[in-house]
C-alpha positions as CSV (number, residue, x, y, z in Angstrom):
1,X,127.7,73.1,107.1
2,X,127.5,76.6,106.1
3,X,130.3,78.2,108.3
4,X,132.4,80.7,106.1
5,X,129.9,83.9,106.8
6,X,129.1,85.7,110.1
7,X,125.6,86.5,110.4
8,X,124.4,89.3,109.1
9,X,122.6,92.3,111.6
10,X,119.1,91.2,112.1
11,X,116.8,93.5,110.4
12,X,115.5,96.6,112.6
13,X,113.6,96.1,116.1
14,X,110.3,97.4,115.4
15,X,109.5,100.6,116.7
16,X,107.8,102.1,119.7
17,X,104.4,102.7,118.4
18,X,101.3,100.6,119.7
19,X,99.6,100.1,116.0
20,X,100.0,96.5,115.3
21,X,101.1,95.2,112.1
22,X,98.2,93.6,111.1
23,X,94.8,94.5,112.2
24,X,91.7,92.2,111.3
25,X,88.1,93.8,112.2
26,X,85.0,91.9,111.6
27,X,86.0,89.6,109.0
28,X,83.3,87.6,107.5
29,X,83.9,84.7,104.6
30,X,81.6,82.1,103.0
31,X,81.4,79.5,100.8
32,X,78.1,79.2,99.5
33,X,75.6,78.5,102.2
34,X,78.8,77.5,105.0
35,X,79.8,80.6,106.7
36,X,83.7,79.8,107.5
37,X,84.6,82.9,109.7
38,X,82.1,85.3,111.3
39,X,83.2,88.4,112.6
40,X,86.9,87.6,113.0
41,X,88.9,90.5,114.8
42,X,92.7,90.1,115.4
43,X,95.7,91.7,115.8
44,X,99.5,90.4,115.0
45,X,102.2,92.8,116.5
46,X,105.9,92.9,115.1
47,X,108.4,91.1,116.7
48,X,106.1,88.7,118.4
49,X,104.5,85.4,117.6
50,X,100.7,84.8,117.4
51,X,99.5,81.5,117.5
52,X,96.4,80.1,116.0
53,X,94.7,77.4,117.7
54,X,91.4,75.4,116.8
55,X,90.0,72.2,116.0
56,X,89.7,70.6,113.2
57,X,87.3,73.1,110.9
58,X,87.5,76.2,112.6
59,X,88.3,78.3,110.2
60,X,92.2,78.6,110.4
61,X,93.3,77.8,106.9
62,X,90.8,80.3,105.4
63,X,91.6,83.2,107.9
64,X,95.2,82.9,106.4
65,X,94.6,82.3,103.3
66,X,92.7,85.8,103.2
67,X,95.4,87.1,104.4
68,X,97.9,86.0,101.8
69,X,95.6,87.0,99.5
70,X,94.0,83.5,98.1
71,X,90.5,84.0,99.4
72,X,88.7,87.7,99.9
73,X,86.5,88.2,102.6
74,X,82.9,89.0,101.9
75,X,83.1,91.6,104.8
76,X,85.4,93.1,107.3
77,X,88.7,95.2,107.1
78,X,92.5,94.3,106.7
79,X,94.7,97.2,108.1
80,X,98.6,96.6,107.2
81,X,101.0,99.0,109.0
82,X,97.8,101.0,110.0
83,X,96.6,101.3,107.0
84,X,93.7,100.0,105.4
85,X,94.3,97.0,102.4
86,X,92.3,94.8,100.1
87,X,94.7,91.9,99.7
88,X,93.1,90.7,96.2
89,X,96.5,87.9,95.0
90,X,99.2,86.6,97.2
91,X,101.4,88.6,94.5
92,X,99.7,91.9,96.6
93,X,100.4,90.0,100.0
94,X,104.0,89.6,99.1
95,X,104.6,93.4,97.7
96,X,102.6,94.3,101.2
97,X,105.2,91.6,103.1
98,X,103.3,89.1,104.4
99,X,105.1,85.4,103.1
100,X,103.0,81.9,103.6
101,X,104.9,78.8,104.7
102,X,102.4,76.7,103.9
103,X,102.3,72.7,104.7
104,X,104.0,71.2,101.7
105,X,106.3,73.9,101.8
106,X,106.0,74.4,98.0
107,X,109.8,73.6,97.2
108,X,111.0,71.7,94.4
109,X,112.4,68.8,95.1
110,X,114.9,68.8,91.9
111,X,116.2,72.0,92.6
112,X,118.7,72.9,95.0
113,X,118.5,75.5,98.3
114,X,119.9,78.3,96.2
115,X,117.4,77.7,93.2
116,X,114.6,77.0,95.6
117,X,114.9,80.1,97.3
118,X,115.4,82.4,94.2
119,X,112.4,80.6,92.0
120,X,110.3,82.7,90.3
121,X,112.5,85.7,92.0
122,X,115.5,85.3,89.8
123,X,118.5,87.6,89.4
124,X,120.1,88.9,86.4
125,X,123.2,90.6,85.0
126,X,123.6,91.2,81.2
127,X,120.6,89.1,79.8
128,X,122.4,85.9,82.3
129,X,121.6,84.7,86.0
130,X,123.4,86.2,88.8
131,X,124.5,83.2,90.3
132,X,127.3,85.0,92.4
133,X,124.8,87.6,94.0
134,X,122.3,84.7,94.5
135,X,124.5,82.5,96.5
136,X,125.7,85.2,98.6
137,X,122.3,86.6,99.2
138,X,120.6,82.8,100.5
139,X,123.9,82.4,102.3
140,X,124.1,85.8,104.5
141,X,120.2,85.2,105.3
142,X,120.7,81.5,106.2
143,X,123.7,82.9,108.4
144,X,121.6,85.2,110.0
145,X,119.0,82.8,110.9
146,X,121.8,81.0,112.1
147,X,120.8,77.5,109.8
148,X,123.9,75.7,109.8
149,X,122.8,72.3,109.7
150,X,122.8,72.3,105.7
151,X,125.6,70.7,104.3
152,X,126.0,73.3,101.2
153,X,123.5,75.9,99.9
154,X,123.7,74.2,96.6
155,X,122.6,71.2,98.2
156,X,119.3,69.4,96.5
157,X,116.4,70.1,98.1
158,X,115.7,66.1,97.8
159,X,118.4,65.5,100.0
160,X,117.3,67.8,103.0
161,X,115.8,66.3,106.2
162,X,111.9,68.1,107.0
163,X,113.8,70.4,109.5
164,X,116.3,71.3,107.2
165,X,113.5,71.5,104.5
166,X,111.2,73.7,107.1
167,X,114.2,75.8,107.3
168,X,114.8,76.5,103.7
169,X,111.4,77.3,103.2
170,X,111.4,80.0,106.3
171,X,114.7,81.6,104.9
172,X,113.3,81.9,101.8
173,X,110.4,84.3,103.6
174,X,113.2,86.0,105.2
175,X,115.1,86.9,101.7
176,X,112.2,88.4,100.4
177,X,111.7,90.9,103.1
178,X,108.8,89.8,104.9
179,X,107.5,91.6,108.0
180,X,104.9,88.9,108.7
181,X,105.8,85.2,108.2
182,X,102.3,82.8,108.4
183,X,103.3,79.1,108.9
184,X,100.9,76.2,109.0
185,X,101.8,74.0,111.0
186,X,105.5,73.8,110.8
187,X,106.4,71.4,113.0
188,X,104.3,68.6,111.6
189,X,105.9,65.1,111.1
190,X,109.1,66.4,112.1
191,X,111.0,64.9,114.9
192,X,112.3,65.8,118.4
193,X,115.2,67.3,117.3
194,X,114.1,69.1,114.5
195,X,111.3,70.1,115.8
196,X,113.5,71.7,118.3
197,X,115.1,73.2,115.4
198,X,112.5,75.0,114.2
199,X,110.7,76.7,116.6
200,X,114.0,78.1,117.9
201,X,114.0,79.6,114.2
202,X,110.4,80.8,114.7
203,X,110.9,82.5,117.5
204,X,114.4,84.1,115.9
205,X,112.3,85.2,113.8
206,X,110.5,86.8,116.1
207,X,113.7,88.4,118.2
208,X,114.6,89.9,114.6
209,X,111.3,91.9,114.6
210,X,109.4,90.0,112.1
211,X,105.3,89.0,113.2
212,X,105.1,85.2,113.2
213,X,101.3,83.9,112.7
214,X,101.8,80.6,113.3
215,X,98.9,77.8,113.0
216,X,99.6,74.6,115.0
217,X,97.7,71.7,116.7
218,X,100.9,70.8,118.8
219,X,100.1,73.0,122.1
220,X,103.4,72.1,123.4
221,X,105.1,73.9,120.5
222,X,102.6,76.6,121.1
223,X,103.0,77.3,124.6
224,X,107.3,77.4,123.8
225,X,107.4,79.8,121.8
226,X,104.1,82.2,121.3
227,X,103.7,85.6,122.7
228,X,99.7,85.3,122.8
229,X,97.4,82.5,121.5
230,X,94.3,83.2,119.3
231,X,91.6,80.7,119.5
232,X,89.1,80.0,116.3
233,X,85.5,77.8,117.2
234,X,83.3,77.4,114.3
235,X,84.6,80.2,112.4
236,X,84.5,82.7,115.3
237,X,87.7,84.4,117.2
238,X,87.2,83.0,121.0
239,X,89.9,84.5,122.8
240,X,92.9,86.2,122.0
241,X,95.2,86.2,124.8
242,X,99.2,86.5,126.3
243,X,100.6,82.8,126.9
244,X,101.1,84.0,130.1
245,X,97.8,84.2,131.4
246,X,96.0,80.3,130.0
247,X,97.6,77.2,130.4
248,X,96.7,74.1,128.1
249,X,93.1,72.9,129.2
250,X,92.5,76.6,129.3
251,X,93.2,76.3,125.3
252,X,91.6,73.3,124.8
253,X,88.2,74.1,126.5
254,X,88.4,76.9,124.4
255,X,89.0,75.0,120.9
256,X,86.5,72.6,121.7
257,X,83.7,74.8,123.3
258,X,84.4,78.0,122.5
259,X,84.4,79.4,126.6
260,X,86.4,78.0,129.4
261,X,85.3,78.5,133.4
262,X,88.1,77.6,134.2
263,X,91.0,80.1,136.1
264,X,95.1,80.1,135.8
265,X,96.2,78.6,138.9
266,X,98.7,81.3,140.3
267,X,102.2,80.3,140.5
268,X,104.0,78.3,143.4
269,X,104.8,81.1,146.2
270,X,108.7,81.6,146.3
271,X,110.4,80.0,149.4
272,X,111.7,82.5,151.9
């Protein structure tokens, strides 16, 4: 277990201002004649977590994959940090901060949690690899997403659990200084307790001022840890709402209809 560091401080809160991180406005993407999203607005605030519901194709994997820069929209506008973007490679996504977790978590098995985390970002000093600096650096941010469940950071990735691999793969975001962390579905397969696991790290993630944009069919893991839920129907945005204010038929008349009639029952009145 990785005990021997305190946890670093968490990077800055963000600040006061009302511009959300990432602002989508009327984005539009086809493949040939299927039209996968139509007019998709969003917006995904720092420190918070957005989650993206919908059934099975409603567009959810291709509205992040334009965001990290795989697929560009035909139409529509990105704005990162206020600022307009044309996110062209995920190489452009990353340099902007914005870091996919996708599915199969794209770690190499062979490798261990300190080459994992450093691939294709290695350090150097004097034409040799830093291995000191490297192993302190996935250390302090595995401390400070408080992941002690790993035995040794030069542990084979073969030998992790899917929590512990789930983990890896979010600290790895983390190293690289992203501001917005996409996940797809990061929970899946996993069990109770590591599922657990992980969506307290997602929404650490979220206490440390990052944006979390997290895609998931699980509603229970949804309604535990998002700030607002985002609904996709046949490639349209639906709804885009606090947690607070649907509850879970809400959500699912939404994913499989597009519009719900229904209303949040109010809370039980507080006994006297």
């Amino acid at each position: 277990m990785i005990t021997d560091v305190e946890p670093g401080p968490p990077p800055a809160p963000p600040t006061g201002s009302s511009e959300p991180l990432l602002r989508l406005r009327g984005i539009n993407k086809n493949f040939g004649p299927v039209q996968a999203l139509v007019g998709v607005d969003l917006e995904v605030p720092a420190g918070q977590v957005t989650a993206l519901a919908g059934d099975n194709g409603a567009g959810k994997s291709v509205l992040i994959k334009c965001i990290a820069g795989i697929h560009a929209p035909e139409s529509g506008q990105i704005s990162w940090e206020g600022k307009p973007v044309h996110i062209r490679t995920p190489r452009e996504a990353a340099g902007l901060g914005i870091e996919t977790v996708y599915q199969d978590l794209a770690l190499c098995d062979n490798l261990d949690i300190v080459q994992n985390m450093f691939l294709g970002r290695e350090r150097s000093r004097r034409l040799t690899l830093d291995e000191e600096d490297m192993e302190t650096s996935a250390r302090d941010t595995l401390a400070q997403l408080r992941v002690t469940t790993v035995r040794s950071i030069r542990q084979p990735v073969a030998s992790l659990s899917g929590g512990q691999r789930q983990s890896v793969a979010i600290a790895k975001a983390v190293l690289w200084e992203a501001k917005l962390v996409i996940m797809d579905e990061p929970t899946a397969a996993l069990g109770v307790t590591q599922t657990a696991n992980v969506l307290e790290l997602v929404r650490r993630l979220a206490d440390q001022g990052h944006a979390v944009l997290m895609v998931s069919h699980n509603l229970n893991d949804v309604f535990q840890v998002a700030d607002q839920i985002a609904v996709l129907y046949l490639g349209r945005m639906v709804a885009v709402r606090p947690t607070a204010e649907v509850d879970r038929q809400i959500v699912v008349d939404l994913m499989t209809s597009g519009a719900s009639t229904r209303v949040l029952d109010p809370p039980p009145a507080k006994e006297s």
